[in-house]
Backbone as CSV, one residue per row, in Angstrom:
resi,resn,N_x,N_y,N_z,CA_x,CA_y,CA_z,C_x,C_y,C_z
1,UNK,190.709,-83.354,59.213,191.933,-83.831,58.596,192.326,-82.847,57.492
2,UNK,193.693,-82.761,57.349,193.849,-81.569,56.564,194.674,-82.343,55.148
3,UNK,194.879,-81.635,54.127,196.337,-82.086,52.860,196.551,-80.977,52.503
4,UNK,197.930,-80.761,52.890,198.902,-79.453,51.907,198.210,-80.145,50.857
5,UNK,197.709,-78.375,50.120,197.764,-78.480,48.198,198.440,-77.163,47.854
6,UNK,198.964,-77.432,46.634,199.545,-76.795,45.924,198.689,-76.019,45.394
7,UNK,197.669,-76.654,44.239,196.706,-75.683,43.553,195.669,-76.703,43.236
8,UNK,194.638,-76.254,42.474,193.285,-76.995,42.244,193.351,-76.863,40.639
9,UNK,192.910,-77.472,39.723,192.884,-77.473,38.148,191.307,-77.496,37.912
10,UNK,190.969,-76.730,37.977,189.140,-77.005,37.513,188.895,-77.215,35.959
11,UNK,188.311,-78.319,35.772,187.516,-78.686,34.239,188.809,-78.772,33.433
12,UNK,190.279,-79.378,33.897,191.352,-79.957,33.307,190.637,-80.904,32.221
13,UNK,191.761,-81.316,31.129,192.117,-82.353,30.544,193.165,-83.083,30.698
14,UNK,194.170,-82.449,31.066,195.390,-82.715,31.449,195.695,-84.320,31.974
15,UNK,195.206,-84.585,32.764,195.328,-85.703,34.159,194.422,-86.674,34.104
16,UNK,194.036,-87.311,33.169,192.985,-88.399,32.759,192.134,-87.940,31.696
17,UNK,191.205,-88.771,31.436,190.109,-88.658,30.674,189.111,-87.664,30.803
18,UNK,188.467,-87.039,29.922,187.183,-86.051,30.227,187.633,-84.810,31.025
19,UNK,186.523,-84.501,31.500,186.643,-82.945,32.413,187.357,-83.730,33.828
20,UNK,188.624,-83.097,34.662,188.410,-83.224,35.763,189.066,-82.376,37.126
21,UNK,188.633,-82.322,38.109,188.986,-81.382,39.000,190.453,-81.783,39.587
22,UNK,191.153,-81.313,39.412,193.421,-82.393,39.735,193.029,-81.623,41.096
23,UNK,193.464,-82.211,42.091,194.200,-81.804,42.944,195.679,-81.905,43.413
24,UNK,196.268,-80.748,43.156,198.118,-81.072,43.422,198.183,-80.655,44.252
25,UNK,198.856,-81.812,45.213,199.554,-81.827,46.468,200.879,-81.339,46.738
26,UNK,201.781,-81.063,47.708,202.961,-80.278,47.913,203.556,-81.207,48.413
27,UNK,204.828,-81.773,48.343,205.495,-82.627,48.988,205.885,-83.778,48.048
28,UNK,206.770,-83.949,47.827,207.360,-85.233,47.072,208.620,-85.635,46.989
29,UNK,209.653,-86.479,47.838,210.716,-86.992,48.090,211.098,-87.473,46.759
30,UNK,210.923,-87.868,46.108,211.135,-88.747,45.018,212.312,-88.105,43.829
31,UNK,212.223,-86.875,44.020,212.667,-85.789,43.260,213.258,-86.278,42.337
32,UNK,212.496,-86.658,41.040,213.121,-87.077,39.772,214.167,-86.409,38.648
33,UNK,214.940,-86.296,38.593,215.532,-85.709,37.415,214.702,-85.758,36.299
34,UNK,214.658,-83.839,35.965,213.594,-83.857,35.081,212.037,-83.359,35.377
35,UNK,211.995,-83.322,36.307,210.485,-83.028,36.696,209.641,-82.191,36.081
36,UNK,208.670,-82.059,35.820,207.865,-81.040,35.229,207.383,-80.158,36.646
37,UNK,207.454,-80.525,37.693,206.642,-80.020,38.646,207.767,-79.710,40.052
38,UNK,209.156,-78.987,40.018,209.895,-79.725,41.119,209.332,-78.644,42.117
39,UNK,208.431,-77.334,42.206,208.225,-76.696,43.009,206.983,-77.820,43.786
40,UNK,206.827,-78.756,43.071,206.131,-79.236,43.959,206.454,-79.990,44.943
41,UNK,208.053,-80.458,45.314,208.833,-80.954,46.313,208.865,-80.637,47.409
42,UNK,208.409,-79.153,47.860,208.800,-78.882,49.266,207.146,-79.350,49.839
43,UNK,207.451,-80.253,51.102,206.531,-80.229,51.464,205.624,-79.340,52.646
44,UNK,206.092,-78.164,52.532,205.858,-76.980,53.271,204.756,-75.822,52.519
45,UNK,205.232,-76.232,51.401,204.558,-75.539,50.134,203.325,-75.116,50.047
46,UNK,202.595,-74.748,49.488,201.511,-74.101,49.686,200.567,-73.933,50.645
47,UNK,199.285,-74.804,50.751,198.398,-74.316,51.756,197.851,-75.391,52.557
48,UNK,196.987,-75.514,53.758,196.651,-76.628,54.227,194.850,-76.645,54.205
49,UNK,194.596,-77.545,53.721,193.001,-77.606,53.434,192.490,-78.848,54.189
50,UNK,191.045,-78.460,54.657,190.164,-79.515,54.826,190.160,-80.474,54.269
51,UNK,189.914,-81.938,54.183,189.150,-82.616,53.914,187.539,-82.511,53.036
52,UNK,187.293,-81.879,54.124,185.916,-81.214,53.849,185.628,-80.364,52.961
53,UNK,186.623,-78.837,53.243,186.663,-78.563,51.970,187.068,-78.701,50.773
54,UNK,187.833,-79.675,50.080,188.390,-80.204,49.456,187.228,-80.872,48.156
55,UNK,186.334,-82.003,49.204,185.056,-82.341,48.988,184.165,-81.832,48.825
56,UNK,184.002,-80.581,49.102,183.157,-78.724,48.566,183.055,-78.735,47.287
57,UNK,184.452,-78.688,47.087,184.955,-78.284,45.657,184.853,-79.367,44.980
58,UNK,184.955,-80.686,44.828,184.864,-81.967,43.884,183.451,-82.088,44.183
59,UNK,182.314,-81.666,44.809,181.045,-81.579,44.705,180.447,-80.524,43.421
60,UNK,181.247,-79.183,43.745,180.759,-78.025,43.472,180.664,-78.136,41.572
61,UNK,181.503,-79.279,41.021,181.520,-79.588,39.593,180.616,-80.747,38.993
62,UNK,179.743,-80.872,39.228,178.934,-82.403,39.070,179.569,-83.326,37.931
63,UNK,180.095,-82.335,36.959,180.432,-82.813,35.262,181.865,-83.678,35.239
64,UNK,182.548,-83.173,36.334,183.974,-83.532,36.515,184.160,-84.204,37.578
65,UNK,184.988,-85.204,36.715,185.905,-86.234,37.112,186.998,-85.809,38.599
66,UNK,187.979,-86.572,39.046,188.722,-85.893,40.187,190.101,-86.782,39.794
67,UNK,190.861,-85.971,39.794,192.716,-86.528,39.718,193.101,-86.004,41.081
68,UNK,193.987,-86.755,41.714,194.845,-86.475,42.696,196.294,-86.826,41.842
69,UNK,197.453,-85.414,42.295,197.855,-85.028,41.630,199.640,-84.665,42.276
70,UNK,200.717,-83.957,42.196,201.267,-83.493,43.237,202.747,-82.827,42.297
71,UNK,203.573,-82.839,43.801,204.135,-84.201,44.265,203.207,-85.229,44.130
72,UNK,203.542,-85.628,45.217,202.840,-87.534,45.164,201.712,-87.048,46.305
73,UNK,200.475,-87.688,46.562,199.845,-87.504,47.242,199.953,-88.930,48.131
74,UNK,200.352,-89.693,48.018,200.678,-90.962,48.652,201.780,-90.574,50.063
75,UNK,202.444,-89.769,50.027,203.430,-88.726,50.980,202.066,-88.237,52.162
76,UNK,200.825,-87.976,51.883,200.097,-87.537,52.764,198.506,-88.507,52.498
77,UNK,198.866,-89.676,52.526,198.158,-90.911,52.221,197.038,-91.411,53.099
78,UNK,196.939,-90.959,54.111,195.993,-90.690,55.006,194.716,-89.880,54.826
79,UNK,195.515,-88.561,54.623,194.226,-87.574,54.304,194.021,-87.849,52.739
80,UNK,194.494,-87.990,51.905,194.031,-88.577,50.725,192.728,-89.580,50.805
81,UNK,193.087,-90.905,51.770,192.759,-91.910,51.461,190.706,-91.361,51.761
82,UNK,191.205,-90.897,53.478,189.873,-90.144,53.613,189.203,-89.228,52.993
83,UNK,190.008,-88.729,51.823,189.078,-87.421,51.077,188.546,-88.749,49.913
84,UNK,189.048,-89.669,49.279,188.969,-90.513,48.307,187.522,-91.213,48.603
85,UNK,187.957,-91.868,50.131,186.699,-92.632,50.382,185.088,-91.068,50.407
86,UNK,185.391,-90.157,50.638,184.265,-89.233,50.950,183.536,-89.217,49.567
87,UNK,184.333,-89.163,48.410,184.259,-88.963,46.966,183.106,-89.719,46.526
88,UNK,183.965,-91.237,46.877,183.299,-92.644,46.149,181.825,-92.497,46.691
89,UNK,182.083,-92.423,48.319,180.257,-92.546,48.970,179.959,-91.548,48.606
90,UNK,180.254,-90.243,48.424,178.942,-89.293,48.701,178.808,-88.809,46.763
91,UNK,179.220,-88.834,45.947,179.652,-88.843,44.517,179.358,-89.819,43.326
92,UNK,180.149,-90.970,43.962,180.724,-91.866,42.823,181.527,-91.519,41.625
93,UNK,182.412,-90.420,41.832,183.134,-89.815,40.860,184.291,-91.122,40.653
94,UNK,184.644,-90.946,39.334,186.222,-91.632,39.015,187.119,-90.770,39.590
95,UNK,187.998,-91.415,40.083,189.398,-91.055,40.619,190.492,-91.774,40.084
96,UNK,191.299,-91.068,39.647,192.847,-91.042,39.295,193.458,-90.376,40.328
97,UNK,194.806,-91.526,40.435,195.730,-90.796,41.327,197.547,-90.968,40.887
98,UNK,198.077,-89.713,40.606,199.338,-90.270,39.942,200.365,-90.302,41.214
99,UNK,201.721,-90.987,41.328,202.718,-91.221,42.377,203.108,-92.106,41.717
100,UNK,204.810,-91.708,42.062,206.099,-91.779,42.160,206.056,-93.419,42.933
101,UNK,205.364,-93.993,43.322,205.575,-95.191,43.825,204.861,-96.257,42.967
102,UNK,205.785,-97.500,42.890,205.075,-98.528,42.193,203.880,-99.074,42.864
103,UNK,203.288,-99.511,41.922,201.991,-100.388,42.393,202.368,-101.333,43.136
104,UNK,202.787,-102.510,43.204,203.135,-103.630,43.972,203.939,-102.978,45.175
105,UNK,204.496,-102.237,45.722,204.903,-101.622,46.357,203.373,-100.630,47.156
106,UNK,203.263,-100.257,46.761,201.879,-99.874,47.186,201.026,-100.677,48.113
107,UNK,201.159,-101.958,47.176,199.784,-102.841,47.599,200.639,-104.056,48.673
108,UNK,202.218,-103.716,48.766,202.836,-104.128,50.327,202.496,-103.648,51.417
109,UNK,202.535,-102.182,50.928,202.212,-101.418,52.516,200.977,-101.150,52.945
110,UNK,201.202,-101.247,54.504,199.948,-101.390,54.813,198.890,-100.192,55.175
111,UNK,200.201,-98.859,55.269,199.556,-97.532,54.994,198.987,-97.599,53.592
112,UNK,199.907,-96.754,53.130,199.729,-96.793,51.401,198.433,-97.988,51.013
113,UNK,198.377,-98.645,50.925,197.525,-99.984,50.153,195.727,-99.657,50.670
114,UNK,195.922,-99.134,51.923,194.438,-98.251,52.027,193.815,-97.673,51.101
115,UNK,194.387,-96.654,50.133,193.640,-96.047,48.971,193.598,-96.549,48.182
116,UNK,194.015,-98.118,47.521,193.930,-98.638,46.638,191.917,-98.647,46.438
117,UNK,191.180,-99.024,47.175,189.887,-99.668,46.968,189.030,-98.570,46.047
118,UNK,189.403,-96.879,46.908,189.309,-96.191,45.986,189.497,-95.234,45.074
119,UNK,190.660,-95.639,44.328,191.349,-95.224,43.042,190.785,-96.291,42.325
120,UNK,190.269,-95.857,40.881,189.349,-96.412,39.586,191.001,-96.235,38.653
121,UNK,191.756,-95.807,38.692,192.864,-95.782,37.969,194.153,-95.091,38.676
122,UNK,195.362,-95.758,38.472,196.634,-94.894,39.086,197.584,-94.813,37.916
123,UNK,198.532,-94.036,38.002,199.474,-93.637,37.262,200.722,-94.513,37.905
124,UNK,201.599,-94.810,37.972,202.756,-95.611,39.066,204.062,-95.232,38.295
125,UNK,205.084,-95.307,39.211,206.190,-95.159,38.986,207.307,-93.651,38.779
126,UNK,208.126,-93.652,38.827,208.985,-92.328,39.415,209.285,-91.618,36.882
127,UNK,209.058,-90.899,37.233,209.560,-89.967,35.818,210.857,-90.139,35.314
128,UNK,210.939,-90.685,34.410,212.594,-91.177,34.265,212.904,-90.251,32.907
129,UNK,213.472,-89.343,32.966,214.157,-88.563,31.972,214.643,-89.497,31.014
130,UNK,215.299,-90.113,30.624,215.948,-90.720,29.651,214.712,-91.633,28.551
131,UNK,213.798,-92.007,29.341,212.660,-92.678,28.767,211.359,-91.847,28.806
132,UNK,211.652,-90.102,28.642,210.542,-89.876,28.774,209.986,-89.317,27.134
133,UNK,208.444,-89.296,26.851,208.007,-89.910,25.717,206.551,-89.192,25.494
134,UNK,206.767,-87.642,24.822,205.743,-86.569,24.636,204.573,-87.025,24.169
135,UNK,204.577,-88.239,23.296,203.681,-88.767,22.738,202.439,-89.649,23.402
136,UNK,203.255,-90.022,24.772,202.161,-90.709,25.610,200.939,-89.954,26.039
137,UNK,199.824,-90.672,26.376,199.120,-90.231,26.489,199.207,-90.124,28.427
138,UNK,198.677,-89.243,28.791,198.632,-88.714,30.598,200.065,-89.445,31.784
139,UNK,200.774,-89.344,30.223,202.415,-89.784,31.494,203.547,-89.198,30.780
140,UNK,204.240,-89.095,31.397,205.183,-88.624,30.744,206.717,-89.125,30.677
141,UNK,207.094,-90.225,30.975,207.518,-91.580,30.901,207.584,-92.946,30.558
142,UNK,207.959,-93.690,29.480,207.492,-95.311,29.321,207.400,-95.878,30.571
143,UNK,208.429,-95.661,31.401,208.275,-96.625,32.384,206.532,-96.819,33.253
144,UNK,206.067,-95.596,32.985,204.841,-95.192,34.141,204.067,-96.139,33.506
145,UNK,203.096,-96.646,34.226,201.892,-97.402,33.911,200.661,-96.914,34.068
146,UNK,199.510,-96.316,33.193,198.159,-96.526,33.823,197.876,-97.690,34.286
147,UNK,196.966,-98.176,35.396,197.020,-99.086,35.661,195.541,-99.285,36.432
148,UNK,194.286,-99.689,35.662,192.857,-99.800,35.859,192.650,-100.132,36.896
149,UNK,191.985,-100.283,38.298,191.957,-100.505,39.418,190.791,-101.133,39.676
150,UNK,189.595,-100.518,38.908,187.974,-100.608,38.832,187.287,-101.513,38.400
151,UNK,188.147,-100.877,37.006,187.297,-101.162,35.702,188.170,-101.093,34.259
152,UNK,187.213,-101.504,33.758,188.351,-101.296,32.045,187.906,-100.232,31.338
153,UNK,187.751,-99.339,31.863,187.138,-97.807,31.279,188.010,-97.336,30.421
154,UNK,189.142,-97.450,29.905,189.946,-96.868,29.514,191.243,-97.250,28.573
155,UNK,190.679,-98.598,28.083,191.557,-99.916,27.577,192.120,-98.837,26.287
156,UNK,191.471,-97.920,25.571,191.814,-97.560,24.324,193.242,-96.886,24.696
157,UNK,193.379,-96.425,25.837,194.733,-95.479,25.723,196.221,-96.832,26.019
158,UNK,196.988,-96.664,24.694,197.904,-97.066,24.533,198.669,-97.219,25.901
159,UNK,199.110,-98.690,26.049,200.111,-98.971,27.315,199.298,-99.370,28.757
160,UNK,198.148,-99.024,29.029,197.509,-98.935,29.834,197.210,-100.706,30.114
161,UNK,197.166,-101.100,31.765,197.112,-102.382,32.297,195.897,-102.251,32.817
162,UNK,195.014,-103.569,33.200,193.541,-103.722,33.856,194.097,-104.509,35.435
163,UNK,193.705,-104.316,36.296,194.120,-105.553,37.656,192.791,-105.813,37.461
């Protein structure tokens, strides 16, 4: 199974808590006004990777965490879901995953709602320029939600929800 990526972020801070390995994906419909990332829209864009190797590389860091990243990686939600589940069993790493799609929306569909079990935290919702807010911590929008999936690992960062 393969996922267009864009690029790999090794030993980030950027994209959650602690050290972690982002993976940004290529492809994202959503195209927000405003984007920090719009080369990441075409979904033709960069390169096509394993599964496998993918899981190389989120091995190859023991110390670090893993963000899925993009565009939206929910656009190629399949091979996500299977690199996610490889993570949890063979790892137990935390995973973050940010997208342009709401949670409840998510957890309708019956594609999409597959990777919910393992994402430990998601980011949700589309980047809204008018409400967006430098001060937040790993969003860059009020509207976006962290939104705990797991666990409450992470209650201290302002705005952030537990399911």
């Amino acid at each position: 199974m393969k996922i267009r990526i864009l690029d790999i972020a090794y030993e980030t801070m950027a994209d959650g808590p602690g050290l972690r390995t982002s993976i940004y994906c290529a492809g994202c419909a959503h195209h927000c006004p405003g984007c920090h990332n719009p080369q990441s829209w075409d979904f033709a864009a960069g390169q096509e990777m394993d599964v496998e190797e993918l899981l190389m590389i989120v091995k190859d860091d023991e110390f670090a965490d893993v963000t899925f990243s993009g565009g939206d990686p929910l656009y190629q939600v399949e091979a996500f879901t299977e690199l996610a589940r490889r993570i949890k069993e063979e790892t137990g790493k935390n995973i973050w995953c940010y997208t342009g799609f709401k949670y409840e929306d998510i957890q309708a569909d019956d594609r999409m709602s597959r990777i919910l079990p393992y994402i430990d935290t998601l980011v949700d919702g589309p980047f809204v320029a008018d409400l967006r807010d430098p001060d937040l911590p790993f969003r860059g929008s009020s509207n976006q939600r962290i939104i705990h999936l797991t666990k409450k690992e992470d209650d201290a960062i302002p705005g952030t929800v537990s399911i």
